[in-house]
MOPAC internal coordinates of N, CA, C and O (Angstrom, degrees):
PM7 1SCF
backbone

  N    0.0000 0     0.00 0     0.00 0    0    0    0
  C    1.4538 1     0.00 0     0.00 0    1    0    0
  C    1.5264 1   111.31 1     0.00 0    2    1    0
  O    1.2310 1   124.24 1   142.79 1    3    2    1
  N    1.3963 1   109.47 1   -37.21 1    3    2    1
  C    1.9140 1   104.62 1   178.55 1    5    3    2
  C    1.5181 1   123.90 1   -75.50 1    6    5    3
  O    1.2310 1   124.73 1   158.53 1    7    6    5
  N    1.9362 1   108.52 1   -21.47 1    7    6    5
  C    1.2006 1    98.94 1   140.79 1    9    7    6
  C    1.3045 1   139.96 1   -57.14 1   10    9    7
  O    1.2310 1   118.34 1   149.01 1   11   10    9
  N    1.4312 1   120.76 1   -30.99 1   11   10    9
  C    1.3860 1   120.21 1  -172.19 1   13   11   10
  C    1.5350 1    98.96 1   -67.86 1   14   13   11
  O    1.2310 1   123.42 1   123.78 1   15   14   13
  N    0.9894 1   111.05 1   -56.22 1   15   14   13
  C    1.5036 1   129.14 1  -170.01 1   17   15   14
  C    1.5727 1   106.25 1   -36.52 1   18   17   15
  O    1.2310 1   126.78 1   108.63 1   19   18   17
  N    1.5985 1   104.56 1   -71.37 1   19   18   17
  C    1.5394 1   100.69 1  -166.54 1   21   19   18
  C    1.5318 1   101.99 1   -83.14 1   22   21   19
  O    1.2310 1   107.65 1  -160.16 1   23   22   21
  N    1.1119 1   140.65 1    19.84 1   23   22   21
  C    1.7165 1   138.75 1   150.79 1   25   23   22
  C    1.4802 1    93.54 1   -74.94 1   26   25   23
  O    1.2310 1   116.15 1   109.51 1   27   26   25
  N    0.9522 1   124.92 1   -70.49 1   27   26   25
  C    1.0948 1   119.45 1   173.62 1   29   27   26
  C    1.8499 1   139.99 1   -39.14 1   30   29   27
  O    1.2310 1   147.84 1   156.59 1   31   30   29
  N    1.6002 1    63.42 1   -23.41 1   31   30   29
  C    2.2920 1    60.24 1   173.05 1   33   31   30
  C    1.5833 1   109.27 1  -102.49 1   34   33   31
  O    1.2310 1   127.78 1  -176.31 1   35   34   33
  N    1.6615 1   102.63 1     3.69 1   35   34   33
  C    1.5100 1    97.79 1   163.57 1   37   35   34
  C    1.4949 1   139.13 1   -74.62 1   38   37   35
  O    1.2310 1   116.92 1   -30.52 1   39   38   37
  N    1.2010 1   123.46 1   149.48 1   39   38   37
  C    1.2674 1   104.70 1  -179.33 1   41   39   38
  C    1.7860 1   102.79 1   -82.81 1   42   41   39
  O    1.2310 1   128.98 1   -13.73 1   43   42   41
  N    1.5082 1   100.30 1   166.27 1   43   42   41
  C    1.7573 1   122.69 1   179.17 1   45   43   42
  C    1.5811 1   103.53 1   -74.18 1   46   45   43
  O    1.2310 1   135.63 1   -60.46 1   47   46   45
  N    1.2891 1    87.35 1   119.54 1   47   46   45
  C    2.0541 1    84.77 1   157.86 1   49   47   46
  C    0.8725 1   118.74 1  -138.04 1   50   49   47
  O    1.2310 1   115.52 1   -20.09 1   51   50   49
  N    1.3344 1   126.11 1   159.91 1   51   50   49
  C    1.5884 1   125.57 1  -162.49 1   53   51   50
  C    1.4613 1   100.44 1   -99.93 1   54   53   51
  O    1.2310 1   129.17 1   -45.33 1   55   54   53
  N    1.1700 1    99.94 1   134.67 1   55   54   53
  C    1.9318 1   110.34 1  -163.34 1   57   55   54
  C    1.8466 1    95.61 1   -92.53 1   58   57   55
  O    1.2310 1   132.70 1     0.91 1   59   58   57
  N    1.2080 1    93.06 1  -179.09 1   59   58   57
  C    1.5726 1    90.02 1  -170.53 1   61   59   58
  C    1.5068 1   126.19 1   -93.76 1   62   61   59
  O    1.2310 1   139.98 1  -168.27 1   63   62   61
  N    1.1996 1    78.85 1    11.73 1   63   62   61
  C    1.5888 1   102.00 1   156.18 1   65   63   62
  C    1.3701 1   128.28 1   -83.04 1   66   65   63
  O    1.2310 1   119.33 1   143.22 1   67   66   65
  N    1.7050 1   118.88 1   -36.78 1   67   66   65
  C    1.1485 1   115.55 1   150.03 1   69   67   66
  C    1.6107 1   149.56 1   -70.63 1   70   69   67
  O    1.2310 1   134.45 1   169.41 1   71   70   69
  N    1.8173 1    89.66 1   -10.59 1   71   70   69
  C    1.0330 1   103.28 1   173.38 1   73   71   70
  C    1.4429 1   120.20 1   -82.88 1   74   73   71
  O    1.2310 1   115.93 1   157.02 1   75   74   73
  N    1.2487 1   125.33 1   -22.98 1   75   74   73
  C    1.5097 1   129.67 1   166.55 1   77   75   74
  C    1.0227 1   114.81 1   -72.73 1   78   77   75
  O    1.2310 1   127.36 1   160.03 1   79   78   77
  N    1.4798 1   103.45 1   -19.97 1   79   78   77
  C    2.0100 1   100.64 1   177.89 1   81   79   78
  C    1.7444 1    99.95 1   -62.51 1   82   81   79
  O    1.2310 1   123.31 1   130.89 1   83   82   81
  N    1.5188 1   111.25 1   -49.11 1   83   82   81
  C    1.6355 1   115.02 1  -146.87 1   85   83   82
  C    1.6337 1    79.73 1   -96.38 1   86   85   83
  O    1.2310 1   100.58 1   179.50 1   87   86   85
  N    1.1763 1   152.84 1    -0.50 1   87   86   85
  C    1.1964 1   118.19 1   153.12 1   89   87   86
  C    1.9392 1   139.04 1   -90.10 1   90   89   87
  O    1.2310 1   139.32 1  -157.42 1   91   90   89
  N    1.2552 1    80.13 1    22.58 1   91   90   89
  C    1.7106 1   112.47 1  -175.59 1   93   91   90
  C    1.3389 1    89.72 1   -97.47 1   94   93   91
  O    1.2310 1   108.68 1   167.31 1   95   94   93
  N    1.2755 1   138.78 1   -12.69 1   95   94   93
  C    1.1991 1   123.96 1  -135.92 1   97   95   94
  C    2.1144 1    98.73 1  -114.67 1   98   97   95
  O    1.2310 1   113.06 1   -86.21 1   99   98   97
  N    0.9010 1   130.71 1    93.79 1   99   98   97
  C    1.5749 1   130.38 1  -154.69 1  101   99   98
  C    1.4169 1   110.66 1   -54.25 1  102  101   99
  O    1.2310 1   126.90 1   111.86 1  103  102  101
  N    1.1717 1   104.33 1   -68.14 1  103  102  101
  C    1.8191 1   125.24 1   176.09 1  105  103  102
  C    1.6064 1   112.64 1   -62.17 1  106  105  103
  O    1.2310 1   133.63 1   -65.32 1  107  106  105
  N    1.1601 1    91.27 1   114.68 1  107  106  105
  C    1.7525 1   118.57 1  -163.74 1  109  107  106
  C    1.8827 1   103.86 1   -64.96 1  110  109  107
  O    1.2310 1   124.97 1   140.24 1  111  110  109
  N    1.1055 1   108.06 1   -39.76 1  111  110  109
  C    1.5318 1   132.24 1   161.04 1  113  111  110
  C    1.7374 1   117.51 1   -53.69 1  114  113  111
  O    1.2310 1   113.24 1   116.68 1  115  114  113
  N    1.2666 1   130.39 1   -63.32 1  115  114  113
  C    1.2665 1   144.79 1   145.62 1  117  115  114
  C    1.8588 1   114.19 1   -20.02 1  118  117  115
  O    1.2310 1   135.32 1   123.52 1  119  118  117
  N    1.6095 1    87.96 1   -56.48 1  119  118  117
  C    1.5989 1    99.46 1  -155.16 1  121  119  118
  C    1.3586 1   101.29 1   -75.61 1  122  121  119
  O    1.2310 1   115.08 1   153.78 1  123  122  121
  N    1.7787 1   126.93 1   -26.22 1  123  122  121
  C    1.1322 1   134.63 1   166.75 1  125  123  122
  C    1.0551 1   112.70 1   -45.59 1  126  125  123
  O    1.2310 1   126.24 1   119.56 1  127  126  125
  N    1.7673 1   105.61 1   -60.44 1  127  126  125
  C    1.5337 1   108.08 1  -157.29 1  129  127  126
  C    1.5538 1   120.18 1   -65.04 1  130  129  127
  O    1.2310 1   117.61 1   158.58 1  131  130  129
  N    1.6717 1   122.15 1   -21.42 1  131  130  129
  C    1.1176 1   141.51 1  -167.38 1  133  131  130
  C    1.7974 1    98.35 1   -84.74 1  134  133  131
  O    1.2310 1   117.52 1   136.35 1  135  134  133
  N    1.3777 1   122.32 1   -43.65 1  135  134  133
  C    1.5769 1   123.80 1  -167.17 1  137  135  134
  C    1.6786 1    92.53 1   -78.90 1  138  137  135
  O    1.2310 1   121.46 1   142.95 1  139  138  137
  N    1.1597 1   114.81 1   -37.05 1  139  138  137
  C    1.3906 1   117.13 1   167.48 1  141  139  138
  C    1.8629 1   131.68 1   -28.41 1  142  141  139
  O    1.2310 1   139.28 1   116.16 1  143  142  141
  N    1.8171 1    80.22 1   -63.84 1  143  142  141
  C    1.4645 1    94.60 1  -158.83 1  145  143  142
  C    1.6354 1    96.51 1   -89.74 1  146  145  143
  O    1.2310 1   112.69 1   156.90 1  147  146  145
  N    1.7885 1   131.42 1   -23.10 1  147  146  145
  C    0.6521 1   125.88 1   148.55 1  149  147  146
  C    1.5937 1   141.85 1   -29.64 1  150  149  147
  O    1.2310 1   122.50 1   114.92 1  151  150  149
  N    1.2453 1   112.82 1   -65.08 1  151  150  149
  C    1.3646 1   139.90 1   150.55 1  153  151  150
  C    1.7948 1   106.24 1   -35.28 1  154  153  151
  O    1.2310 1   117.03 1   101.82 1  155  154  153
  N    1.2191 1   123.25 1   -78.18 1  155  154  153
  C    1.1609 1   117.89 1  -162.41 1  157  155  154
  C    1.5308 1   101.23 1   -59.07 1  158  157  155
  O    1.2310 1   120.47 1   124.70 1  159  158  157
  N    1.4300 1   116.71 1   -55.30 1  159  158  157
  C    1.5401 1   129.39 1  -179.33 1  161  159  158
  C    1.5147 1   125.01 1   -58.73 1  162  161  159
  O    1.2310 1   125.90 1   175.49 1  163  162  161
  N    1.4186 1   106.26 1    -4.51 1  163  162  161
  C    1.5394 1   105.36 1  -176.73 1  165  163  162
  C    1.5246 1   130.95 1    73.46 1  166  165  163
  O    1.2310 1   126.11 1  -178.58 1  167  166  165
  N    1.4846 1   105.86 1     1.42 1  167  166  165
  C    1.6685 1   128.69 1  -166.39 1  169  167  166
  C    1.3625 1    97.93 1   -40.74 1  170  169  167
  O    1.2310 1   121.36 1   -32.28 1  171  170  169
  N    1.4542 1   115.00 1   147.72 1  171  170  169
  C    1.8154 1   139.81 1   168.18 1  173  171  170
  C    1.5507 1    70.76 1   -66.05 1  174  173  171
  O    1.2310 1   137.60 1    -6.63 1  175  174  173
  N    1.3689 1    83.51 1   173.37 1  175  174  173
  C    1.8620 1   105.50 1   143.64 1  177  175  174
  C    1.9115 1   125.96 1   -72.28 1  178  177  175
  O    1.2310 1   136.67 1   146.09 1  179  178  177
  N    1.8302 1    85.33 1   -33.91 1  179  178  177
  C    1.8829 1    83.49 1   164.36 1  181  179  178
  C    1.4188 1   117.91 1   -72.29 1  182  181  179
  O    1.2310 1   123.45 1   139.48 1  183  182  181
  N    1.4829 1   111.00 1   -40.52 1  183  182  181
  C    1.4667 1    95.35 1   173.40 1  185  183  182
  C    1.4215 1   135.02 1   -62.56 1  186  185  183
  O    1.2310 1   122.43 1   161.41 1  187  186  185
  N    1.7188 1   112.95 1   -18.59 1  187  186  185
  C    1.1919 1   110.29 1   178.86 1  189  187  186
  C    1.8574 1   107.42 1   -78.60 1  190  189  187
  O    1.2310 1   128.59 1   138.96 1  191  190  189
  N    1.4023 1   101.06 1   -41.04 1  191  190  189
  C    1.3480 1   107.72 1   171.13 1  193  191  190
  C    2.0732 1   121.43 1   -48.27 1  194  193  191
  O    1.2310 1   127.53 1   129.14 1  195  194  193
  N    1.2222 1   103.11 1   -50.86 1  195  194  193
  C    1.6426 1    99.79 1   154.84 1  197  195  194
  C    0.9586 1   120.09 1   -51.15 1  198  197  195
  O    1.2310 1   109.08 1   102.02 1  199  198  197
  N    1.4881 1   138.05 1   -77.98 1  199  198  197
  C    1.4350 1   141.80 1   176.81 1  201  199  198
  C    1.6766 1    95.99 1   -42.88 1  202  201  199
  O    1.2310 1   105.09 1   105.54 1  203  202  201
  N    0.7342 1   145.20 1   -74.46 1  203  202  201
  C    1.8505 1   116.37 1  -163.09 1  205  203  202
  C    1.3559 1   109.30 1   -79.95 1  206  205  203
  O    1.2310 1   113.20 1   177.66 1  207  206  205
  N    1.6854 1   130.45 1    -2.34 1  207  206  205
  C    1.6113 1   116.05 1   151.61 1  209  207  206
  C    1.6011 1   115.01 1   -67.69 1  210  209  207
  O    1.2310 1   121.20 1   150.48 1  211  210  209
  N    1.6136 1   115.30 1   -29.52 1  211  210  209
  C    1.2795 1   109.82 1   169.75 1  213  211  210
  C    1.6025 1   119.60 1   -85.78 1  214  213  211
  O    1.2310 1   124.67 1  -162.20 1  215  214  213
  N    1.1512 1   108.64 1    17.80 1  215  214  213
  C    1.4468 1   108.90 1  -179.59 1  217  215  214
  C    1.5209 1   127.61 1    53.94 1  218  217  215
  O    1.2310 1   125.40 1  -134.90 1  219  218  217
  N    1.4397 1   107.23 1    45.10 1  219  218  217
  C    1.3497 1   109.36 1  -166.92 1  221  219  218
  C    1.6810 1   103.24 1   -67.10 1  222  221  219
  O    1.2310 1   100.26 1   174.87 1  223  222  221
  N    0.8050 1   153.35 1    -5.13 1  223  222  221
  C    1.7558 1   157.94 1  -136.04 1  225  223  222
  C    1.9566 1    87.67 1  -127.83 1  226  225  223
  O    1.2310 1   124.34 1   135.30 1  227  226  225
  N    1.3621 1   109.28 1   -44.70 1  227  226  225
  C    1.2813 1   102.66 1   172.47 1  229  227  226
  C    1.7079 1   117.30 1   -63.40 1  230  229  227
  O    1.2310 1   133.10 1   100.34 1  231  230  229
  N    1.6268 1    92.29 1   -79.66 1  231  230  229
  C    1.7781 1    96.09 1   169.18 1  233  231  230
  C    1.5468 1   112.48 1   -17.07 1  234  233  231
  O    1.2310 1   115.35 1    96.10 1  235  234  233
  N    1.2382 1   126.43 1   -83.90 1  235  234  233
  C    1.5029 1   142.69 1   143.73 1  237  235  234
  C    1.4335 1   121.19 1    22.56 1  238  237  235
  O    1.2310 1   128.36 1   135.37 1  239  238  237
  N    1.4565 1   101.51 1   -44.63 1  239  238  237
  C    1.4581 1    93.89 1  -142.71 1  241  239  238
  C    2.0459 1    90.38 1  -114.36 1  242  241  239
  O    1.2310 1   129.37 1   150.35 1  243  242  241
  N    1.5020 1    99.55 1   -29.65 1  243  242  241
  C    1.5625 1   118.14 1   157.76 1  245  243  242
  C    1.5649 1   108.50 1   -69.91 1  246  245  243
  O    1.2310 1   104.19 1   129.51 1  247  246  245
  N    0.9041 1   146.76 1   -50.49 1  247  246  245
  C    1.4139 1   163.73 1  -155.12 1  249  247  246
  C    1.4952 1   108.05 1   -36.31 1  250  249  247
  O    1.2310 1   102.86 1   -57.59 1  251  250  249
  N    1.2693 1   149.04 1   122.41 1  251  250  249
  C    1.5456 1   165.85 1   134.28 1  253  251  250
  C    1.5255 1   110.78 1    -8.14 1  254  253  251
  O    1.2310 1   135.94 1   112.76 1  255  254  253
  N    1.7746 1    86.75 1   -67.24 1  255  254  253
  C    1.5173 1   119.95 1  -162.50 1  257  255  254
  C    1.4016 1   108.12 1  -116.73 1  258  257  255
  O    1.2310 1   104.78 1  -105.88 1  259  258  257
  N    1.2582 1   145.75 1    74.12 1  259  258  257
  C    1.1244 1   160.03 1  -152.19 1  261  259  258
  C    1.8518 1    97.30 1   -88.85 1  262  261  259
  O    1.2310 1   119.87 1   148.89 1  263  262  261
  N    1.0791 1   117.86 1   -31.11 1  263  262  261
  C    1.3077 1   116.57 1  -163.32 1  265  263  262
  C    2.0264 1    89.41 1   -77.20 1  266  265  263
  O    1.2310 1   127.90 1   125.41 1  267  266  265
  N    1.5867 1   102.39 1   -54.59 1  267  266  265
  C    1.7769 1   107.72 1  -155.83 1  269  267  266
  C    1.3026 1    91.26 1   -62.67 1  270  269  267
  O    1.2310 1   114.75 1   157.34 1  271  270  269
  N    1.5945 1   127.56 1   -22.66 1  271  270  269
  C    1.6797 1   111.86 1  -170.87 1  273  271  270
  C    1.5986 1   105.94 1   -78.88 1  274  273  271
  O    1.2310 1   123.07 1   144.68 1  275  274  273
  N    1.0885 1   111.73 1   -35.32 1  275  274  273
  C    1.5037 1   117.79 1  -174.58 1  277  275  274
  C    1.7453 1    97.65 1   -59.27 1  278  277  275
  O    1.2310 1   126.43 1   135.15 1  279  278  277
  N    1.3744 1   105.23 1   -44.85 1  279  278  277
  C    1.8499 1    97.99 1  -175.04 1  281  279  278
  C    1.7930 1   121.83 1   -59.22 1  282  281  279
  O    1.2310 1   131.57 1   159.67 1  283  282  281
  N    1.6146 1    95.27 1   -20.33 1  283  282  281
  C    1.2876 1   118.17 1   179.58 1  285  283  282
  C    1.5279 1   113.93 1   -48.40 1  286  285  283
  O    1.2310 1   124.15 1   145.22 1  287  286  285
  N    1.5658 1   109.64 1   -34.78 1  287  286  285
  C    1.7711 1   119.16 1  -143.11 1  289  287  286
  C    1.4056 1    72.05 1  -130.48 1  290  289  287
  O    1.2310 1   109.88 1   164.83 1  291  290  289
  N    1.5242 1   136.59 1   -15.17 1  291  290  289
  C    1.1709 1   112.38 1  -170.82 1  293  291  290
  C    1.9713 1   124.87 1   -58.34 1  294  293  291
  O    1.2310 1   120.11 1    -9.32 1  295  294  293
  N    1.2203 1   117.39 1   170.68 1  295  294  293
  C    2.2948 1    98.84 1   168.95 1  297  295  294
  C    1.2566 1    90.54 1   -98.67 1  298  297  295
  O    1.2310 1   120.10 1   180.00 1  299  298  297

């Protein structure tokens, strides 16, 4: 349990695996939104890598309902 605990009181960082994801990434705007949602969302590196093969930043950025898509990808 005190492992769980103090993982938990760490903060998220994006390993350098995510960082090669978002430097593939051209559009400075895009690349935000992905280190962003990463960060807040806790993303693997595969998950961030899914979410920008599905173009979530596109969907996103067209999107109605911006909140229900985000719940979509939400854990």
């Amino acid at each position: 349990m005190q492992d769980r605990d103090a993982a938990a009181a760490q903060p998220f960082t994006l390993s350098e695996s995510h960082c090669s994801i978002l430097s593939g990434i051209e559009s400075g705007q895009e690349r935000l939104f992905y280190e962003n949602e990463a960060i807040r969302q806790q993303w693997t590196a595969q998950e961030l890598q899914r979410y920008y093969d599905y173009d979530l930043f596109g969907r996103y950025s067209i999107s109605c309902d911006k909140d229900a898509l985000m719940r979509t990808v939400g854990k």
